[in-house]
Backbone as CSV, one residue per row, in Angstrom:
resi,resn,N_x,N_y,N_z,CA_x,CA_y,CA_z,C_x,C_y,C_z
1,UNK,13.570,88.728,129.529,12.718,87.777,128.847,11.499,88.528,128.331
2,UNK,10.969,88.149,127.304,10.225,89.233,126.538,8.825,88.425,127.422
3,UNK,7.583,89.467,127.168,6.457,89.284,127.518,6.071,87.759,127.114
4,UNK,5.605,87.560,125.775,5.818,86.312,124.994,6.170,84.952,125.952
5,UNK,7.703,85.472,125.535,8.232,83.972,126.548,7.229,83.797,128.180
6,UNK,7.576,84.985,128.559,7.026,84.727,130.093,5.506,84.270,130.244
7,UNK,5.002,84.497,129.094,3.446,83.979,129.321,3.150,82.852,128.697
8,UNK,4.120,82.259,127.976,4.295,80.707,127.691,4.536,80.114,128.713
9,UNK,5.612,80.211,129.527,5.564,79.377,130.558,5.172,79.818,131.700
10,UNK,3.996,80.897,131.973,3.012,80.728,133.032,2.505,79.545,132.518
11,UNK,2.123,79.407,131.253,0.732,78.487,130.514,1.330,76.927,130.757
12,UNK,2.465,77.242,130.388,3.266,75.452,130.294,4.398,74.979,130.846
13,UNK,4.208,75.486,132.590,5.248,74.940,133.517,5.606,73.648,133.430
14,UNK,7.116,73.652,133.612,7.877,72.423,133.335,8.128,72.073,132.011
15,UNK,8.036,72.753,131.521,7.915,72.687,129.646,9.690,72.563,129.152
16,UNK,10.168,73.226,130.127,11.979,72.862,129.209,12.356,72.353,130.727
17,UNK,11.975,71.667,131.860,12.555,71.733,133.040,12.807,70.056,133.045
18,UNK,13.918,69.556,133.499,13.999,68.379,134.061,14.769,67.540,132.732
19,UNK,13.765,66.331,132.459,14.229,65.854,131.077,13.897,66.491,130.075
20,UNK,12.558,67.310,130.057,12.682,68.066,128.850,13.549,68.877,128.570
21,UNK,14.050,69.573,129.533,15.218,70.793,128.988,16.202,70.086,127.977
22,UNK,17.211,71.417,126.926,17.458,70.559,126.459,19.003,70.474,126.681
23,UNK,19.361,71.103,128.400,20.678,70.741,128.437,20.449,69.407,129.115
24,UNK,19.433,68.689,129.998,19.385,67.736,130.669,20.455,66.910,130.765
25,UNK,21.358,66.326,131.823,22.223,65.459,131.323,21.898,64.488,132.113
26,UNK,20.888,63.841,132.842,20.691,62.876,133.248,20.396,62.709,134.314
27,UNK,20.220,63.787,135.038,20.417,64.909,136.509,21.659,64.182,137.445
28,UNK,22.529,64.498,136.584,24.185,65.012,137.285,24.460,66.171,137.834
29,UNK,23.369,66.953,137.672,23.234,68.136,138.893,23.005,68.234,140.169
30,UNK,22.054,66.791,140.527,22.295,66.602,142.279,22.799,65.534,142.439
31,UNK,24.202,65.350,141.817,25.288,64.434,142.403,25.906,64.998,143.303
32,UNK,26.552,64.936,144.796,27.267,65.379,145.160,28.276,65.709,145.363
33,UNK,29.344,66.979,145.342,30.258,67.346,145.139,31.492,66.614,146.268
34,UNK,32.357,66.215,145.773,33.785,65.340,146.889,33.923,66.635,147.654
35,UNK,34.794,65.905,148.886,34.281,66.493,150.393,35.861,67.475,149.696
36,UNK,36.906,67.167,149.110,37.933,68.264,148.863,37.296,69.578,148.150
37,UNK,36.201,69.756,147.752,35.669,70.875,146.815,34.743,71.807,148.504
38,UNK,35.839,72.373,148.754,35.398,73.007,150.404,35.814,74.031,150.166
39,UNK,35.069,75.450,151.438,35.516,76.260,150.717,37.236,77.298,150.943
40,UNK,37.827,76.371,151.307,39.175,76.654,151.691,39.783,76.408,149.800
41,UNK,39.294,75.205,149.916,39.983,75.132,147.998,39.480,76.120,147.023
42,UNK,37.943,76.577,146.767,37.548,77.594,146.389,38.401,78.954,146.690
43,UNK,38.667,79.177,147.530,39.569,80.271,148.396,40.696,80.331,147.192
44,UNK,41.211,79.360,147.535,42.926,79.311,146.760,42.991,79.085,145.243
45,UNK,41.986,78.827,144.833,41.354,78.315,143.290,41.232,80.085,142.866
46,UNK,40.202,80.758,143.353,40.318,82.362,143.084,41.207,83.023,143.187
47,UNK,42.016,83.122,144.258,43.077,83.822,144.364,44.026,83.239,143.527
48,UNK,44.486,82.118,143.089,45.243,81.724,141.564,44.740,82.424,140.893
49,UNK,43.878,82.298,140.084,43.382,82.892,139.520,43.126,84.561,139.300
50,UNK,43.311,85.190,140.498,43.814,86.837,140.490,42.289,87.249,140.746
51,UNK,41.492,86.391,142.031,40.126,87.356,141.601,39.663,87.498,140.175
52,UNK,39.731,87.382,138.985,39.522,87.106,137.706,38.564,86.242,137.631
53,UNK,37.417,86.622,136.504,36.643,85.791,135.854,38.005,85.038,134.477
54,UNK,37.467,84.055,134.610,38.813,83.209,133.724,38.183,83.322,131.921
55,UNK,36.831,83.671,132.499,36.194,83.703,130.228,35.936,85.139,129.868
56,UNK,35.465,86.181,130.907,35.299,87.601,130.259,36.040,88.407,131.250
57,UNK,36.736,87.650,131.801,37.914,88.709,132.617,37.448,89.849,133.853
58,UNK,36.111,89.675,134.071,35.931,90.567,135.121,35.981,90.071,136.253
59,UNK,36.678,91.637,137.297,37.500,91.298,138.592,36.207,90.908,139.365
60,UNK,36.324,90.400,140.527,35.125,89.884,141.668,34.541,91.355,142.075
61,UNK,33.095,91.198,141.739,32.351,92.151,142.825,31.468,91.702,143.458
62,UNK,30.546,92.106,144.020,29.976,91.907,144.967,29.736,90.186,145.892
63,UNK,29.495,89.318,144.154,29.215,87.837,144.513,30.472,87.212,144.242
64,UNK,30.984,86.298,145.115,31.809,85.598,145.286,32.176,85.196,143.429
65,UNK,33.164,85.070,143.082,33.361,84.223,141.898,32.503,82.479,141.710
66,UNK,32.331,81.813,141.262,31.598,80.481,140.964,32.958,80.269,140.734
67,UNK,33.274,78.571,140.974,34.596,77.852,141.242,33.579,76.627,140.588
68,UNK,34.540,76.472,138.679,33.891,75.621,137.744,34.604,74.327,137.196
69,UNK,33.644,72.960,137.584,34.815,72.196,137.412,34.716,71.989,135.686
70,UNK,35.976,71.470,135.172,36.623,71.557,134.106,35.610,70.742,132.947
71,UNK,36.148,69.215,134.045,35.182,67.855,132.905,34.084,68.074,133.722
72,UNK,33.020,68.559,134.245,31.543,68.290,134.642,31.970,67.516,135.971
73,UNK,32.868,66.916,136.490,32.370,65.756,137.387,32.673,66.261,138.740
74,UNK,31.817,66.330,139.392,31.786,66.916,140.249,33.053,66.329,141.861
75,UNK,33.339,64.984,141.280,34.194,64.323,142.031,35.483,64.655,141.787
76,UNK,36.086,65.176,140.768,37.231,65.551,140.261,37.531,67.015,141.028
77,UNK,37.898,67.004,142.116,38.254,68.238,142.294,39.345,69.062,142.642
78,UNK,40.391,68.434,141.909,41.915,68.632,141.420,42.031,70.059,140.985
79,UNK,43.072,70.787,141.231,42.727,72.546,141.204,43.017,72.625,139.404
80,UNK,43.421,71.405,138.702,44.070,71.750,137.195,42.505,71.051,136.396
81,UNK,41.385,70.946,137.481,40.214,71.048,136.897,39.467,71.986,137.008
82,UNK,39.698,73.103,138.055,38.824,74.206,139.072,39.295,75.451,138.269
83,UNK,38.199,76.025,137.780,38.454,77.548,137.212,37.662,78.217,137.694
84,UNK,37.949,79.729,137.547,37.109,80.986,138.504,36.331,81.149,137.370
85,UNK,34.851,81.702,137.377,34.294,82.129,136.360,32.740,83.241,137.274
86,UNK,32.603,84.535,136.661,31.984,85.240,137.350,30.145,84.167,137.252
87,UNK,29.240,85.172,137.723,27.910,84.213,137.685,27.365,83.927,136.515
88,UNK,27.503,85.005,135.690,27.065,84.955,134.143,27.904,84.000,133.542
89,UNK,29.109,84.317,133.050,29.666,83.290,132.616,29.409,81.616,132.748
90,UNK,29.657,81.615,134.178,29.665,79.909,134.584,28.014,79.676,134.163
91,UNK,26.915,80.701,133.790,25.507,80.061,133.643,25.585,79.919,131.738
92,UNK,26.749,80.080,130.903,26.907,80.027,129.802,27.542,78.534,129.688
93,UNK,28.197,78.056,130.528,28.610,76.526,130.190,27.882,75.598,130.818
94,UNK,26.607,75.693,130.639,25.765,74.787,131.184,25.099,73.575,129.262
95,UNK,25.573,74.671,128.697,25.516,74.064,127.348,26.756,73.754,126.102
96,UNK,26.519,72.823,125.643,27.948,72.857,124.748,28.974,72.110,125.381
97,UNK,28.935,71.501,126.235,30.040,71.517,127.378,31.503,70.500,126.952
98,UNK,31.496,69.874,125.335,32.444,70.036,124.806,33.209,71.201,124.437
99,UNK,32.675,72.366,123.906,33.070,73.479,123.599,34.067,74.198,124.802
100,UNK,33.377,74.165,125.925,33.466,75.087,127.180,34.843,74.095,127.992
101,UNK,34.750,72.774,127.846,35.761,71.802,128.301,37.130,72.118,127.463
102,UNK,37.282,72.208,126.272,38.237,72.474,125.517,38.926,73.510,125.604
103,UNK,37.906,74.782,125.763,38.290,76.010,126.186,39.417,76.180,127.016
104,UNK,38.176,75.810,128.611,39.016,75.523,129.878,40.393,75.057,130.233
105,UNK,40.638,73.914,129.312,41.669,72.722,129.723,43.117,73.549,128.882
106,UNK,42.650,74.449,128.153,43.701,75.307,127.400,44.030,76.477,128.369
107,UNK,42.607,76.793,129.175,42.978,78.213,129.743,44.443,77.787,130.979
108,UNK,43.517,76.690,131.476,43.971,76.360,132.619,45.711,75.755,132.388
109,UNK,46.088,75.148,131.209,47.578,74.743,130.921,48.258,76.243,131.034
110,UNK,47.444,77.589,130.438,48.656,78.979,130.361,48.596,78.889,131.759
111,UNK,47.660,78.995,132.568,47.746,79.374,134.460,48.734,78.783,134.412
112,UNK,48.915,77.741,134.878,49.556,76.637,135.478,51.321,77.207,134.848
113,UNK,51.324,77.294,133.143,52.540,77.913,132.809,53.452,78.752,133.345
114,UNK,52.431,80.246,133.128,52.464,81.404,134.624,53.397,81.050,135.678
115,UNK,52.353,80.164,136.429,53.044,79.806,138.136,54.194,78.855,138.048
116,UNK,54.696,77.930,136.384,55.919,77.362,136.588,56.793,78.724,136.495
117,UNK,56.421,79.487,135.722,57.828,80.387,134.913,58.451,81.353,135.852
């Protein structure tokens, strides 16, 4: 973050945070996640997945993979909604999330292909 930015928001905390931000969705971020999204399903959600980031393909290092649900809802936690995505990545679909949903729901039909064939 350049100098600039960072001394704007010393000056004007809370300035993109909450409702102002402009991914806000209504704060569906502290909804809580269904008691099946444990981390035994995470477990088996990655290892489908091959250790693989599912959008830029890099293998797991150090931090666990992020286990991303498909449609946003945090109650849905059906594994043909659950994709692996490294930390960077999964902090890229926090916007757009038509874009990133469409993506997903395509990636996730080849997996699934894969493990019929």
């Amino acid at each position: 973050m350049s100098e600039i930015k960072k001394e704007y928001y010393k000056n004007n905390p809370g300035v993109n945070a909450g409702e102002n931000g402009g991914n806000w969705q209504g704060g569906i971020s502290f909804e809580p996640y269904s008691p099946e999204f444990n981390s035994l399903l995470r477990r088996k959600i990655r290892k489908r997945d091959n250790y693989t980031c599912q959008l830029c393909e890099s293998k797991k290092t150090k931090r666990a993979l992020s286990i991303h649900h498909i449609d946003y809802d945090k109650q849905n936690s059906h594994p043909t909604n659950l994709i692996s995505l490294c930390i960077n990545c999964h902090m890229k679909t926090n916007g757009n999330r038509k874009k990133w949903t469409a993506l997903f729901k395509k990636k996730i039909k080849v997996i699934y292909k894969k493990i019929a064939a």
